[in-house]
C-alpha positions in Angstrom: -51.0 18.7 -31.2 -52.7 15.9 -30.3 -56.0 15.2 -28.4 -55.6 13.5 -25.2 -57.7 11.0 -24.1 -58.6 11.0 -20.3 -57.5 7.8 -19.5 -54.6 8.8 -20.9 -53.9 12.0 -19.2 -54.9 10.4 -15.4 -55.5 6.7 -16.1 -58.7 7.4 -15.1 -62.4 5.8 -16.7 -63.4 7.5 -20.1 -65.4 10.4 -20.6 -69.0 9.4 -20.1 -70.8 9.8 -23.6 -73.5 12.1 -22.6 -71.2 14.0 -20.7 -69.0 14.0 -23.9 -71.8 15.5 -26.1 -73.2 17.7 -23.7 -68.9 19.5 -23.6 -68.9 18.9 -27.7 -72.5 20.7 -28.1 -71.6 23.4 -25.6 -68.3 24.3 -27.5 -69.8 24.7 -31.0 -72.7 26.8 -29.7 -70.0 28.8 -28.2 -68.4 29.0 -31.3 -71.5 30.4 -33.1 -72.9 33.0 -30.4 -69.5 34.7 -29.8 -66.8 33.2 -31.9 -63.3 31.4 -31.2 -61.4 34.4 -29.9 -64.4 35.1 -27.1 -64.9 31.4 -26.3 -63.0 29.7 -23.3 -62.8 26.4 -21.9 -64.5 28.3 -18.5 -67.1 29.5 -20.5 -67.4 25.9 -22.1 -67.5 24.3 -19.2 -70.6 26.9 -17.8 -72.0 26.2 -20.6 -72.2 22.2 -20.2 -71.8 22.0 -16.9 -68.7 20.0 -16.1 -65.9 20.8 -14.4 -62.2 22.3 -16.6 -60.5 19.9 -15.5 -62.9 16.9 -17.0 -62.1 19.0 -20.3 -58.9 19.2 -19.8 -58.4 15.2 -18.7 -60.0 14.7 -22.2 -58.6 17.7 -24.7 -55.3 19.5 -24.6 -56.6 22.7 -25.5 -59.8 24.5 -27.1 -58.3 24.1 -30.8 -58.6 20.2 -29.9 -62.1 20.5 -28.3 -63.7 22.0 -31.3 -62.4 19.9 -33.7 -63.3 17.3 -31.3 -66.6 18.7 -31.9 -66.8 19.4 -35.7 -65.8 15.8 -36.1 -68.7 14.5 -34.4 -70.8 16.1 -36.9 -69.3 15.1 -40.1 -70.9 12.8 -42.4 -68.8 10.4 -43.2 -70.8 8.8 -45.9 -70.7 11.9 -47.4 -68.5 11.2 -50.7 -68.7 7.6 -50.6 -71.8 6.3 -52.7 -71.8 3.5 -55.3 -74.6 3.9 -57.8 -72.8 2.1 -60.7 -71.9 5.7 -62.7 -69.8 8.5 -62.0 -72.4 10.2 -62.5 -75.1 8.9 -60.2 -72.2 8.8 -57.8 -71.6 12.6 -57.8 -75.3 13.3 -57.6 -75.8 11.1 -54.5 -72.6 12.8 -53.1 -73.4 15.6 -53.3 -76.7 15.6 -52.7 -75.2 14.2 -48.9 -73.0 16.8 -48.3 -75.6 19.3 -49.5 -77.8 17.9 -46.7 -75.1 18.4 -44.2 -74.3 21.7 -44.9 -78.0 22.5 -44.6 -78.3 21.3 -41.7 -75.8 23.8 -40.3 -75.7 26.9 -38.2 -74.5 30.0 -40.8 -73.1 31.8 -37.9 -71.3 28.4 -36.9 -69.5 27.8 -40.2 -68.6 31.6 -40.5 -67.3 31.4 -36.9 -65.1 28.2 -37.5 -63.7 29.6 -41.0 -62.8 33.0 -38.9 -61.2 30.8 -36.0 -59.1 28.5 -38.8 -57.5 32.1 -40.1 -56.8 33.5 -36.5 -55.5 29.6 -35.3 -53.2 27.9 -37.0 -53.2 24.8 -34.9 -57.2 24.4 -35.2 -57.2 24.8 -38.9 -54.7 22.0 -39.0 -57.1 19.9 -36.9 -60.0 20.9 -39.2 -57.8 20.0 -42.8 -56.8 16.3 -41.5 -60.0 15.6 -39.8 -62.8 17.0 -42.1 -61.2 18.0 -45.3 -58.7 15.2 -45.5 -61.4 12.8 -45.2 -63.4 14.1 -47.8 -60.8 13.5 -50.4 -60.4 10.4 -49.4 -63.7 9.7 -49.9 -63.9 11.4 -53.3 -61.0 9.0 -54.6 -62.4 6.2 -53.7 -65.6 7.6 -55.9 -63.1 8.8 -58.8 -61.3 5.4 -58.1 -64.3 3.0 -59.1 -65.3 5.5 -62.1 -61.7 4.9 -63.4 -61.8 1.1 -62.9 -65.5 0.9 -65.0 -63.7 3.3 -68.1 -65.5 6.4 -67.0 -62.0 8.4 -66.1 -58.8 9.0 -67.5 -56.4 7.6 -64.8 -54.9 11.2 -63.5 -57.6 13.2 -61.6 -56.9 15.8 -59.3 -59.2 14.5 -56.2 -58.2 17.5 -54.1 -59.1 20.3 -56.6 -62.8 18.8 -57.5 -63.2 18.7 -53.4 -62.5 22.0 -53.3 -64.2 23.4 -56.1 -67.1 21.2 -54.9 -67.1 22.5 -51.6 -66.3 26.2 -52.2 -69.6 26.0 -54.7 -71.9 25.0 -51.8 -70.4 27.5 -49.6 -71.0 29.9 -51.6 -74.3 29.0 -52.3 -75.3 28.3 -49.1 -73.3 31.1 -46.7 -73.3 34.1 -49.6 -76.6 33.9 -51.6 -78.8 32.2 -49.2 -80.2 30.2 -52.3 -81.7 26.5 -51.7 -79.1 23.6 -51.7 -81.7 21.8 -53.7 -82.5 19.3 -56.5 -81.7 21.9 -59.2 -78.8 23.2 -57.5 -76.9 19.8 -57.5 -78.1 18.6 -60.8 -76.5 22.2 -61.9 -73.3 21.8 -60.2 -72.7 18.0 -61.5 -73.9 18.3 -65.1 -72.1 21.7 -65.6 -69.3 22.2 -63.5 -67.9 18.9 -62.2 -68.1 16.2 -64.9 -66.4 18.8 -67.6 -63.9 19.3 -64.9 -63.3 15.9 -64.4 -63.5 14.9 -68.0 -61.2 18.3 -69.2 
């Protein structure tokens, strides 16, 4: 489904970019206290103080809100350094999205992974905004390691995103163990280069 923009929907001005936030900011707090199921556009709009139907005018549905909202928040330099070595280049990477995750709310992440399973059309939203992007981003990385005769010329992008990912998450959600120096050195020097050079 696609978001609707409000000048779209009424042919009316855009969404004020405070007033934006403020709805974006109110979802995903939402999100975290009492999860997807509980959270309503009523309760959203409470919450920032706007009226539904400035919501609506601007998002087809809470699925579309909250990735809306998640998409705000992503950094979107995240996989895209160029230090000169695949190496350096995975480091810095990671060492980005590492920051990012950090930087999250626990109960917000285990909120949005519980809303993905119970909603198919939000995980959807979720997968070609954040995840999507990511690999991208990671073969453009993989690209230029190719190009200076650090790579073979087949990689599998998506798995070394995942595997990536699902270490930090891990990490970060399950052990409650610092996203640090160590941590990424670790994950680059042991797990991802032999994966990538397998």
């Amino acid at each position: 489904m696609a978001i609707v923009t409000e000048s779209a929907a009424s042919g009316g001005r855009p969404l004020d970019a405070a007033r934006e936030r403020a709805i974006l900011d109110a979802a995903l707090s939402l999100l975290a206290e009492v999860g997807y199921d509980r959270m309503s556009i009523d309760s959203i709009a409470r919450r920032a103080r706007a009226s539904k139907a400035t919501i609506y005018r601007r998002w087809a549905g809470k699925a579309e809100l909250v990735a809306a909202a998640l998409r705000l928040r992503v950094d979107k330099g995240a996989w895209l350094p160029d230090t000169g070595t695949l190496r350096g280049d995975l480091l810095e990477g990671l060492t980005r999205f590492c920051e990012g995750v950090a930087r999250e709310d626990a109960d917000l992440l285990i909120g949005l992974i519980s809303a993905m399973r119970a909603d198919p059309a939000l995980a959807r939203l979720v997968r070609s905004q954040m995840i999507e992007e990511k690999r991208q981003g990671a073969e453009q990385m993989l690209s230029r390691a190719f190009q200076r005769g650090e790579l073979p010329c087949t990689v599998d992008t998506t798995f070394l995103v995942e595997v990536a990912c699902a270490v930090v998450y891990q990490r970060f959600l399950l052990i409650d163990e610092p996203l640090d120096v160590t941590f990424v050195e670790r994950v680059v020097d042991r797990v991802l280069l032999p994966l990538l050079r397998e």
